[in-house]
Backbone bond lengths (Angstrom), bond angles and torsions (degrees), N, CA, C in turn:
res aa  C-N    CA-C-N  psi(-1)  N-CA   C-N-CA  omega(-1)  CA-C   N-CA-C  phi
1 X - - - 1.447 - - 1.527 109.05 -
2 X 1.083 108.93 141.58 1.544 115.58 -179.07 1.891 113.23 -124.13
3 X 1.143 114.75 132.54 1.541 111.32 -174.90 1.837 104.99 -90.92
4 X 1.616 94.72 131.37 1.599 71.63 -178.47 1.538 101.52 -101.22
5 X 1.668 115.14 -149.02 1.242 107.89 -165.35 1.681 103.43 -88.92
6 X 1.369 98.13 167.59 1.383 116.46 172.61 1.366 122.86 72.13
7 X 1.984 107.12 14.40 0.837 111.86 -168.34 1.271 157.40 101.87
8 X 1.382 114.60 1.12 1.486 139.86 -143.12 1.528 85.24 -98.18
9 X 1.375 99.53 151.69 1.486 99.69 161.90 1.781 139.59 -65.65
10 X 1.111 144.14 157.97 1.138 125.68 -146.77 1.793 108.46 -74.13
11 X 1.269 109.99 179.18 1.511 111.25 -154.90 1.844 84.15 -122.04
12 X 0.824 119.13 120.77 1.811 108.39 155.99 1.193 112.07 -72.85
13 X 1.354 108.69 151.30 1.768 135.54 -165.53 1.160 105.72 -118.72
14 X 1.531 136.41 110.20 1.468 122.75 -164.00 1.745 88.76 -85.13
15 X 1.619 99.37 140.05 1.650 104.10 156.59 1.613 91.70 100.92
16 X 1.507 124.51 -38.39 1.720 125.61 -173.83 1.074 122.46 -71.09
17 X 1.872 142.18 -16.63 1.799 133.49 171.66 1.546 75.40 -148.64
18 X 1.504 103.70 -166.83 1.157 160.05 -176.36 1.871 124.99 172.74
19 X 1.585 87.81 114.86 1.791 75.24 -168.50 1.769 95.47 -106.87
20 X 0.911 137.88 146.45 1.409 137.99 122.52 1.849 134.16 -155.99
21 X 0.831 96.73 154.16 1.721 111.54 -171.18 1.905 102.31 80.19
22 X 1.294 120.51 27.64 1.149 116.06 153.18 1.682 88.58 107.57
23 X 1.074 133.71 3.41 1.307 140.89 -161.20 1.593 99.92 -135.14
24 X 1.747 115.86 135.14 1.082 134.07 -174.40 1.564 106.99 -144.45
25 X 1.877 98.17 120.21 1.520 111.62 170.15 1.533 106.96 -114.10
26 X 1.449 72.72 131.04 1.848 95.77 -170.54 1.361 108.94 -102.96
27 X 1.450 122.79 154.73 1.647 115.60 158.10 1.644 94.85 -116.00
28 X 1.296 96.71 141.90 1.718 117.37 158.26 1.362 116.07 -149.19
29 X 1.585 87.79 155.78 1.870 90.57 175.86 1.007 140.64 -49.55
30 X 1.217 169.41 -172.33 1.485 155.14 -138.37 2.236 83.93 -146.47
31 X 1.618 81.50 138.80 1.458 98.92 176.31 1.188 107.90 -128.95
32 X 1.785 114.81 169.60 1.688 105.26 -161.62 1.312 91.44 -89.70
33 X 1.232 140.33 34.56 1.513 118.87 156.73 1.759 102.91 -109.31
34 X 1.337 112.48 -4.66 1.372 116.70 168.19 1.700 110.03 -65.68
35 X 1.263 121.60 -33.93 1.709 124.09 -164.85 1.623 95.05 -52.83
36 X 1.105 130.51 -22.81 1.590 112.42 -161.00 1.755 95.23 -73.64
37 X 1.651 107.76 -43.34 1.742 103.64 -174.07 1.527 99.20 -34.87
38 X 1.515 107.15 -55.36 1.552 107.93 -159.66 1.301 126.43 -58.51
39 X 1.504 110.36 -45.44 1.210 129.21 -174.99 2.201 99.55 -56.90
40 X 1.364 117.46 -58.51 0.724 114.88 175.84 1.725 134.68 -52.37
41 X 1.433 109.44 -36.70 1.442 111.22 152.20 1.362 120.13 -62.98
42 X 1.181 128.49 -15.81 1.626 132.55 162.13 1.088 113.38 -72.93
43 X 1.483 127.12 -43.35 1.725 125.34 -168.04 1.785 116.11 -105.65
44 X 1.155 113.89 -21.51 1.384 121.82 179.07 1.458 128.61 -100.80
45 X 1.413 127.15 99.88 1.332 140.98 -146.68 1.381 108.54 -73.95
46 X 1.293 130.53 124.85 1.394 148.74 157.67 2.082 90.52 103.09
47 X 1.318 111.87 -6.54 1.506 101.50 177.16 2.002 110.81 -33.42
48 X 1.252 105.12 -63.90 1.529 128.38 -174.13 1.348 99.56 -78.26
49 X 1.212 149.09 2.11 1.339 163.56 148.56 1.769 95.19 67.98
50 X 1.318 126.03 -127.67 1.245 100.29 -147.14 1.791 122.31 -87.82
51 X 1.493 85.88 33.86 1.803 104.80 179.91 1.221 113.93 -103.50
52 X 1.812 102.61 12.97 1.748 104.66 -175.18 1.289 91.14 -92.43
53 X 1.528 111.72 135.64 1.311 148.55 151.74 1.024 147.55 -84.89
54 X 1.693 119.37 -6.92 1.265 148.48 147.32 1.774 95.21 128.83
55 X 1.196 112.95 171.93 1.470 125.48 -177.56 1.403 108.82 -41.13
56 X 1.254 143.04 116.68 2.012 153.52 168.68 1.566 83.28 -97.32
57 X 1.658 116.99 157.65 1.016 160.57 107.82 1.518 101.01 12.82
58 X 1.071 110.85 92.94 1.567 123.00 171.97 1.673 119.45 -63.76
59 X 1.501 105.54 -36.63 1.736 111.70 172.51 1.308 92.40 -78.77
60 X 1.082 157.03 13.04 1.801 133.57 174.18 1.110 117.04 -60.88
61 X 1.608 120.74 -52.78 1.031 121.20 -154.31 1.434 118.00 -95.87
62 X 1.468 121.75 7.36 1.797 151.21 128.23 1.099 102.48 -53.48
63 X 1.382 151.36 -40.43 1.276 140.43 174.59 1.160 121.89 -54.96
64 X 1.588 98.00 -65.26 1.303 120.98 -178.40 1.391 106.05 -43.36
65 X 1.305 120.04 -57.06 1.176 126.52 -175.28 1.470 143.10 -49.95
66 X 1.436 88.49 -16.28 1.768 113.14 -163.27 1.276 88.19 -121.45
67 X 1.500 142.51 -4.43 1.316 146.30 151.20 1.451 113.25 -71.59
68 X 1.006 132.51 -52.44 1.480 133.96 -146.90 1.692 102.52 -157.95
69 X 1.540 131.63 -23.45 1.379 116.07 -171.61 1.321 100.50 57.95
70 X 1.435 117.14 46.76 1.896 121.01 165.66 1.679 104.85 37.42
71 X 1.001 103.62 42.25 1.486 94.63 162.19 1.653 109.60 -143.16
72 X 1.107 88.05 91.58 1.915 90.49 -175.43 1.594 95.13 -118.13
73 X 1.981 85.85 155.26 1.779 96.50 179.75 1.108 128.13 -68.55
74 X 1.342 134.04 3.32 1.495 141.38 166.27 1.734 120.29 -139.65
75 X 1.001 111.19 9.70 1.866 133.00 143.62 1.386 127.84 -159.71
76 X 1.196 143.35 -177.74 1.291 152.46 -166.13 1.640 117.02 157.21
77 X 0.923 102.13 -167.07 1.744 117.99 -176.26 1.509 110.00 -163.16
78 X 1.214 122.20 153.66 1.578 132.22 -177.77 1.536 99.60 -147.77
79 X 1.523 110.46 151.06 1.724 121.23 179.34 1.450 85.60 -92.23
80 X 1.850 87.25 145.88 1.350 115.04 164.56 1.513 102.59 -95.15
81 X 1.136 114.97 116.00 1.798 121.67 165.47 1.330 105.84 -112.86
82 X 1.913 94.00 153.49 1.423 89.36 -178.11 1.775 92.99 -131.45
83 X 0.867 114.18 177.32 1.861 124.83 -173.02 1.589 89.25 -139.72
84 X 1.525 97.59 158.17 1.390 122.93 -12.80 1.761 108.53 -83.54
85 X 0.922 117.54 26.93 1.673 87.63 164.60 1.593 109.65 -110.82
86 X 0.744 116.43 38.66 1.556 114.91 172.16 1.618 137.57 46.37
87 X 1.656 82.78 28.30 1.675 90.30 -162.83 1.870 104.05 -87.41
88 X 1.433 113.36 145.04 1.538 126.17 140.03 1.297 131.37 -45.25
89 X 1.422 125.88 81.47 1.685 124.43 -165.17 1.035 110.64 -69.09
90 X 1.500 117.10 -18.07 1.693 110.89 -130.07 1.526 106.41 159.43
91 X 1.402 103.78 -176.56 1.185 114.91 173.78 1.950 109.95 -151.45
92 X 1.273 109.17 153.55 1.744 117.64 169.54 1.207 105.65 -113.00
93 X 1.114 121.66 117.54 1.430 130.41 139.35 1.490 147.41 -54.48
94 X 1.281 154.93 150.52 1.095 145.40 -177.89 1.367 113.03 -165.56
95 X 1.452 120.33 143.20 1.873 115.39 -170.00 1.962 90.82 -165.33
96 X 1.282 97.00 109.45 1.692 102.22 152.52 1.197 106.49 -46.09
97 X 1.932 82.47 131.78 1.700 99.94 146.78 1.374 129.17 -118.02
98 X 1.073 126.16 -149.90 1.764 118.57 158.50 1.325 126.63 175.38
99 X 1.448 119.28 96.06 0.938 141.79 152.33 2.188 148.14 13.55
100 X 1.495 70.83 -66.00 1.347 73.20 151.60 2.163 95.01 147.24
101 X 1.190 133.78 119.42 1.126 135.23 171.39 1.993 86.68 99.70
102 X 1.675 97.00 -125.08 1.332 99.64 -171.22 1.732 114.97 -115.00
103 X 1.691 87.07 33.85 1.865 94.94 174.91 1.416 125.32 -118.09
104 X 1.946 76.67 87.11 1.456 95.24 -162.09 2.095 97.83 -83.88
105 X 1.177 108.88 162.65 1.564 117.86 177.55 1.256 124.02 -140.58
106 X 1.298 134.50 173.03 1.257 131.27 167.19 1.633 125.93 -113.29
107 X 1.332 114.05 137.61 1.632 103.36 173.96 1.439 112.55 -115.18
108 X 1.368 110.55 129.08 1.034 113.10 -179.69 1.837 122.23 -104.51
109 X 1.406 120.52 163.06 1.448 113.55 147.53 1.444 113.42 -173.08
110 X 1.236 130.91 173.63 0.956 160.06 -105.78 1.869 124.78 -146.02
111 X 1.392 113.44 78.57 1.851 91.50 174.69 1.057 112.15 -122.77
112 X 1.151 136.73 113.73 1.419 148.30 142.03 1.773 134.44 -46.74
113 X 1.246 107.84 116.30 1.713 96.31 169.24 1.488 128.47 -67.24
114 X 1.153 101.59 132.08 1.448 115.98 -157.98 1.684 129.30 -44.85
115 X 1.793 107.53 -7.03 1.226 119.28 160.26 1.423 123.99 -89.53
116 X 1.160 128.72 -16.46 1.325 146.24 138.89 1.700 133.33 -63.32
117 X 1.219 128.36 6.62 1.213 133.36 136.97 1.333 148.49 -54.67
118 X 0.928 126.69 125.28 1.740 124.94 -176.37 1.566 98.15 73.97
119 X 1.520 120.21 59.30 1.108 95.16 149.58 1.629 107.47 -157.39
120 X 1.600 98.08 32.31 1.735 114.94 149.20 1.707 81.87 112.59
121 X 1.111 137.14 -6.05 1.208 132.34 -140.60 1.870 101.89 -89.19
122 X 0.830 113.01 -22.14 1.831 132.95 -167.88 1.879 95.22 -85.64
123 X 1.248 94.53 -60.08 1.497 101.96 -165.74 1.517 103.72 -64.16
124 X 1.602 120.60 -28.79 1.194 120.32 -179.29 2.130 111.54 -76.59
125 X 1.105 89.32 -43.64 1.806 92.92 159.98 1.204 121.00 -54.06
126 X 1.331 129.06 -54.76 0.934 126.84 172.62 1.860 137.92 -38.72
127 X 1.425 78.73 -50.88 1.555 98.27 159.75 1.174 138.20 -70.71
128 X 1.289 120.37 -32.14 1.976 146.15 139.18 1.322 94.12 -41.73
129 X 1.022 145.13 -100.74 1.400 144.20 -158.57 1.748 108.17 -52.34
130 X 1.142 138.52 -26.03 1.190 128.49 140.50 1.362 124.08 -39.92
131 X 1.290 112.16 -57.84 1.527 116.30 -160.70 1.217 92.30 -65.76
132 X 1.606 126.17 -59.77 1.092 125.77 -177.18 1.575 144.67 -28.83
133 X 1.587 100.83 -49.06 1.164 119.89 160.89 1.342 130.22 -74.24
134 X 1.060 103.66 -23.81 1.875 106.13 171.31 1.602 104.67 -96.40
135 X 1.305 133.28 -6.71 1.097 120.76 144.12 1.618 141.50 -78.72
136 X 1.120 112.00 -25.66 1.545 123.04 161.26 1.635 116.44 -111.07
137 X 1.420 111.44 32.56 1.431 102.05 173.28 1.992 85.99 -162.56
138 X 1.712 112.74 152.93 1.326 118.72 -173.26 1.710 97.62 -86.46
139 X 0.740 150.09 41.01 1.833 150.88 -141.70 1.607 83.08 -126.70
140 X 1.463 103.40 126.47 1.448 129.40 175.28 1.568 119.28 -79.34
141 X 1.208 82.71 -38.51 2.150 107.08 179.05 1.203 115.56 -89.51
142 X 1.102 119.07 159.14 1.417 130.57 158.31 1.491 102.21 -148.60
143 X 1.407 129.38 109.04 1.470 125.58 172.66 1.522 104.77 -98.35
144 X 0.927 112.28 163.17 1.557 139.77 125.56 1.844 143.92 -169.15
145 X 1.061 111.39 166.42 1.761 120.78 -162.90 1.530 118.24 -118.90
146 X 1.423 91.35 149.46 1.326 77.81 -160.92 1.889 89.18 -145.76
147 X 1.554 122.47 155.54 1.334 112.88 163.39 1.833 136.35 -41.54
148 X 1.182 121.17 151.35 1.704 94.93 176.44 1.096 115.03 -60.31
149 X 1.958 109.89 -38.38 1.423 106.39 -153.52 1.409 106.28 -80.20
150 X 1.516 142.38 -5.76 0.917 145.31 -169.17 1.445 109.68 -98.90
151 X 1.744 115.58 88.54 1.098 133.97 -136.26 1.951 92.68 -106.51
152 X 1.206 111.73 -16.78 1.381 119.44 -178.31 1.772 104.98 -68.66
153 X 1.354 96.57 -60.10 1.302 100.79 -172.89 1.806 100.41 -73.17
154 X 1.168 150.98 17.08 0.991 131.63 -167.17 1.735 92.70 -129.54
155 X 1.517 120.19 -11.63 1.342 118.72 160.70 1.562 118.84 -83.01
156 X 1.702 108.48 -30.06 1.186 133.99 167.15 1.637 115.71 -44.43
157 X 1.614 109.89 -58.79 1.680 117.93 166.68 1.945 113.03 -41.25
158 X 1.612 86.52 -73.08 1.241 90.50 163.48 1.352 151.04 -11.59
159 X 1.383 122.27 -64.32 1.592 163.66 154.90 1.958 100.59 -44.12
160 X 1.469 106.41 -44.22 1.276 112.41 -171.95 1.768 104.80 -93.03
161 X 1.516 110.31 20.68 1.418 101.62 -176.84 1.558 132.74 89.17
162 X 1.212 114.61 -20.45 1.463 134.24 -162.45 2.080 111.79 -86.08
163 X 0.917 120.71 150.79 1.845 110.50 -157.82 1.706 75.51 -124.90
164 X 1.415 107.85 145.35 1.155 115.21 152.59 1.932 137.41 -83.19
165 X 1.642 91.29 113.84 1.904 84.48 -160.24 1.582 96.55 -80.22
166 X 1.007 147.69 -67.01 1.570 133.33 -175.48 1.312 105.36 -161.54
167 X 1.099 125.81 -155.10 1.840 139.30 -148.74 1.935 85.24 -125.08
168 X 0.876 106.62 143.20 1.321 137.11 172.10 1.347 120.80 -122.01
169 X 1.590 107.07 96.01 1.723 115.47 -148.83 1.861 91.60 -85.01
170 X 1.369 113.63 146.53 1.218 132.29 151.05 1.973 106.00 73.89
171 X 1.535 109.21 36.32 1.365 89.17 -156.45 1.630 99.80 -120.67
172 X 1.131 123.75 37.50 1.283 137.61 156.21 1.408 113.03 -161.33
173 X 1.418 95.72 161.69 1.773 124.60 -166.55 1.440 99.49 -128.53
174 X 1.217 112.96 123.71 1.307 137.48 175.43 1.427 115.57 173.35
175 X 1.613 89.96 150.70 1.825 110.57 -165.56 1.690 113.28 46.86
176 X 1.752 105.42 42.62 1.612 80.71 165.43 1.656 102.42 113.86
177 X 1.225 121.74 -45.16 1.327 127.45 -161.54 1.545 121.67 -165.22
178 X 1.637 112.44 147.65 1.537 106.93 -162.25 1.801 100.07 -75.56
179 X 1.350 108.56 149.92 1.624 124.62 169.15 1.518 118.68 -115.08
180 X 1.657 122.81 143.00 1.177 119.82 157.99 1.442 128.77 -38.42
181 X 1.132 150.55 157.25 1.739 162.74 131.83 1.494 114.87 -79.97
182 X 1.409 108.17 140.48 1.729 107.27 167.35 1.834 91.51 -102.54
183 X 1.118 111.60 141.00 1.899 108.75 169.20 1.716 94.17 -115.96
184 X 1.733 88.35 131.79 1.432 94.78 167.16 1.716 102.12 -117.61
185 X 1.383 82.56 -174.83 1.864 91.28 179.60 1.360 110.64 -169.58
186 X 1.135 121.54 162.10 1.307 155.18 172.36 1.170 146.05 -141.22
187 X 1.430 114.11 110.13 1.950 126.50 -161.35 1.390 92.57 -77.35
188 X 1.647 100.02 156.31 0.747 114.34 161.43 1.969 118.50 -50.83
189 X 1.179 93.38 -57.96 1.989 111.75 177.72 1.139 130.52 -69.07
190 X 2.038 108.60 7.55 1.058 129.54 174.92 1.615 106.77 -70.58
191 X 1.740 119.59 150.93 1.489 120.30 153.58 1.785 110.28 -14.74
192 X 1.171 125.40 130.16 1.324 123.03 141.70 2.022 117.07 -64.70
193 X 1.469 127.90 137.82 0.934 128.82 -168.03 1.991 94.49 -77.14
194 X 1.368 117.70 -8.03 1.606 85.03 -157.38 1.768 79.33 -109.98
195 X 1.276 132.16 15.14 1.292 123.52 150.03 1.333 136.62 -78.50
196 X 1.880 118.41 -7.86 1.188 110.49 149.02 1.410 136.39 -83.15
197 X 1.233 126.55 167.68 1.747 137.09 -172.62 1.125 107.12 -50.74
């Protein structure tokens, strides 16, 4: 919620909190005391569990930052905060793609620090960054992929509205050797997730 001027009562922000059971996940822009999350999912092995790719460039995400403040027109990133204690969980990602003519989409995902897992908090981002993007951008899609065996995040999609379209054979390299993908997605004209019970 945002207050505007003169007092008015607050304005909802599609895609910016979600509160319930006394608990509120927020997205905001990434600040330079956020770079350490990043840096650390770059340098610390199995942190991001099976999305580690081996040691990246620890200054990148200072670059990035002093480029654009992670908010660029065809990718970016936003902090996941949660209330009330004001902590940095994580971060969402997002990067156009396109299809083919003018069906362009978005892919999204998701990393959380590892004390912040399992506790609805991912699946609720997930769904924020949906709303978000189909509210300030005309994009019909929203994809994203995820391992098979990584059965958390694939109830997680779920939870956020998203249907699983099929397996995507051979489309990552890690530890040694290429692995399947599940791709999910989400229409715009799909169920909203915070309209079920």
């Amino acid at each position: 919620m945002s207050r505007v001027e003169g007092g008015q009562p607050p304005v909802p922000l599609a895609g910016i909190a979600h509160e319930a059971d006394g608990t509120t996940v927020r997205l905001r822009p990434v600040t330079e005391a956020d770079l350490s999350i990043f840096r650390r999912f770059l340098t610390e092995p199995g942190l991001i569990g099976l999305d580690w790719a081996g040691f990246r460039d620890a200054g990148a995400p200072a670059r990035r930052f002093a480029a654009d403040g992670w908010l660029g027109a065809d990718d970016g990133r936003l902090i996941v905060e949660v209330d009330p204690e004001a902590a940095a969980t994580g971060f969402v990602s997002y990067r156009a793609g396109r299809y083919g003519g003018q069906a362009g989409y978005w892919e999204i995902g998701v990393a959380l620090l590892p004390q912040w897992r399992g506790r609805g908090i991912g699946w609720r981002a997930q769904a924020l960054i949906c709303d978000y993007l189909f509210a300030h951008s005309p994009a019909q899609r929203v994809q994203a992929g995820t391992h098979p065996e990584n059965i958390a995040e694939q109830r997680s999609l779920e939870k956020a509205g998203f249907q699983l379209e099929g397996v995507v054979r051979a489309c990552e390299f890690r530890a040694g050797q290429w692995h399947d993908g599940h791709l999910y997605s989400r229409l715009r004209d799909d169920p909203s997730p915070w309209d079920r019970p």
